[in-house]
C-alpha positions in Angstrom: 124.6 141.3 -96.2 122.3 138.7 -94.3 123.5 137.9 -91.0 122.6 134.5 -89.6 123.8 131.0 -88.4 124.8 128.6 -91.5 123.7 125.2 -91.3 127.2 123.7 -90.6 127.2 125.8 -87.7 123.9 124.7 -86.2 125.0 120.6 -87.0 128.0 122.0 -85.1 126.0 123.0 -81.8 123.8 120.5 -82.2 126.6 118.2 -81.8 128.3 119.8 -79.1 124.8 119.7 -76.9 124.8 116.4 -77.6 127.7 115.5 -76.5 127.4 117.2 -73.3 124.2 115.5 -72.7 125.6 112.5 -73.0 128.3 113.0 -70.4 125.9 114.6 -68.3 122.8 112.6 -67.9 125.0 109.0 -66.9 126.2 111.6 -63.8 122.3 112.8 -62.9 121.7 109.0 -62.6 124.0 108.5 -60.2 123.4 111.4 -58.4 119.7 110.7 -58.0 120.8 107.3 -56.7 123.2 108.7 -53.9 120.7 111.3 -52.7 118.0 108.3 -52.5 120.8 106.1 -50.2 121.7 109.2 -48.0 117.9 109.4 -47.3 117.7 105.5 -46.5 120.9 106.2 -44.0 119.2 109.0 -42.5 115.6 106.5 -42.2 117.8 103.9 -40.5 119.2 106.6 -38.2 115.9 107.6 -37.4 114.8 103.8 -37.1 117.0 102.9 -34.7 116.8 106.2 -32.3 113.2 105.9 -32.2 113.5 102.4 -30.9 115.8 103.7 -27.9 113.6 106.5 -27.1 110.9 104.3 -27.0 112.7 101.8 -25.1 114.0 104.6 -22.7 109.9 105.8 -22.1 109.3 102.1 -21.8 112.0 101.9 -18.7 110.2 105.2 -17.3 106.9 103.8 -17.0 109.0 100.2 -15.5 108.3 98.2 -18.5 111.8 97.1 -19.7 111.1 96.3 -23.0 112.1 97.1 -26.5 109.0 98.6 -28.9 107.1 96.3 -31.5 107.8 98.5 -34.5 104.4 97.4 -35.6 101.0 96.5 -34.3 97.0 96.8 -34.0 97.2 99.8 -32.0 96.9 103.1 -33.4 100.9 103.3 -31.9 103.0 102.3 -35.3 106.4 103.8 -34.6 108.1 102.6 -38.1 105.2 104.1 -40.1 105.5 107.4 -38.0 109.6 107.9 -38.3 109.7 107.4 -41.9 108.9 110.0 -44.5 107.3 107.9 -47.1 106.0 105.5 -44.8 106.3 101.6 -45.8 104.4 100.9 -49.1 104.3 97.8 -51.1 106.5 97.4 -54.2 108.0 101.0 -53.8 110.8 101.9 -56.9 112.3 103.4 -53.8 112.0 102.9 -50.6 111.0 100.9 -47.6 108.2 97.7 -47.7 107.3 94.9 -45.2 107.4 91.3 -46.6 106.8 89.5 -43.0 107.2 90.6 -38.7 109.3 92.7 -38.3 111.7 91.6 -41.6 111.6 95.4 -44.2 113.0 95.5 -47.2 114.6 99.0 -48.6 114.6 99.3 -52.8 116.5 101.2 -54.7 115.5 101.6 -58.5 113.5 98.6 -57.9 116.8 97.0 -59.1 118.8 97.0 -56.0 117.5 95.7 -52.1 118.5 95.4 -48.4 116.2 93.1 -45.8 116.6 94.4 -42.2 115.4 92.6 -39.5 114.3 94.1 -35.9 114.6 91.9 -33.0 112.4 92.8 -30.4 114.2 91.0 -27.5 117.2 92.9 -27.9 116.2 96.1 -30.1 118.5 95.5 -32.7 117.6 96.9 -36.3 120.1 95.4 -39.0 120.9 94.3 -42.3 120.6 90.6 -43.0 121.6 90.1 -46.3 121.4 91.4 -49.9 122.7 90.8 -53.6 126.5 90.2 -52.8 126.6 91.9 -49.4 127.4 95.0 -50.6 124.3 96.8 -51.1 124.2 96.8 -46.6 127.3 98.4 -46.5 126.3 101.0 -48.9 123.8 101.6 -46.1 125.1 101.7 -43.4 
C-alpha cells in the first residue's frame, strides 16, 4: 500500500497557509509601522535632551543660549543625536525642508513638521494631516 498525501489534502493545506497568511501579514504591517514611531519618539526624546545639555554647557561657559541644531561648523548636533541622520525624501524618517523646520515620514504616506525655536529651545510639532499623526508622536 503507497503511503502519501492525496491531492485534496495538499489543496487543503494549501488553503489553510493561505489563510493564515492572510491574517498575518495585515498585522506585520502594522507592526513594522509601530516599531518605526517608537523609534521617532525615542529621536524626539533624544532631540530635545540634547538641546538642554547643550544649553546647560552653553550656561557653563556664560553663554546663555539655546544650540543652533544646525550650522557651517563641523558642530551639527541634530545630525549627531539621530541614528539615521536627516536625509532627503527618506520612506522613513527625518528630512529638513527649511531653518530649523524637519519633517518625520512614515511610509512616505504619513508626515509630522517640527519646528525648533532657537530663542527659547523648544522642539515641537506644528502641524500634520488631521493633527493626529503629532499626537501619535508624542
Amino acid at each position: 500500500m503507497r503511503r502519501g498525501f492525496t491531492m485534496i489534502e495538499l489543496v487543503f493545506v494549501i488553503v489553510v497557509i493561505g489563510i493564515l497568511a492572510g491574517i498575518a501579514m495585515p498585522r506585520l504591517f502594522v507592526t513594522r509601522d509601530d516599531a518605526i514611531i517608537a523609534r521617532a519618539r525615542t529621536d524626539l526624546a533624544s532631540i530635545r535632551s540634547a538641546i538642554v545639555n547643550a544649553y546647560n554647557a552653553n550656561m557653563l561657559r556664560g553663554a546663555f543660549q539655546y544650540p543652533a541644531l544646525e550650522g557651517a561648523d563641523n558642530n551639527v548636533l541634530f545630525e549627531n543625536i539621530l541614528q539615521t541622520g536627516i536625509r532627503p525624501n527618506p520612506q522613513n524618517g527625518w528630512t529638513s525642508n527649511a531653518a530649523n523646520v524637519y519633517v518625520f515620514t512614515l511610509g512616505g504616506r504619513r508626515a509630522a513638521t517640527f519646528t525648533y525655536t532657537q530663542n527659547n529651545g523648544t522642539f515641537a510639532c506644528v502641524d500634520n494631516e488631521a493633527g493626529r499623526f503629532c499626537q501619535e508622536l508624542e
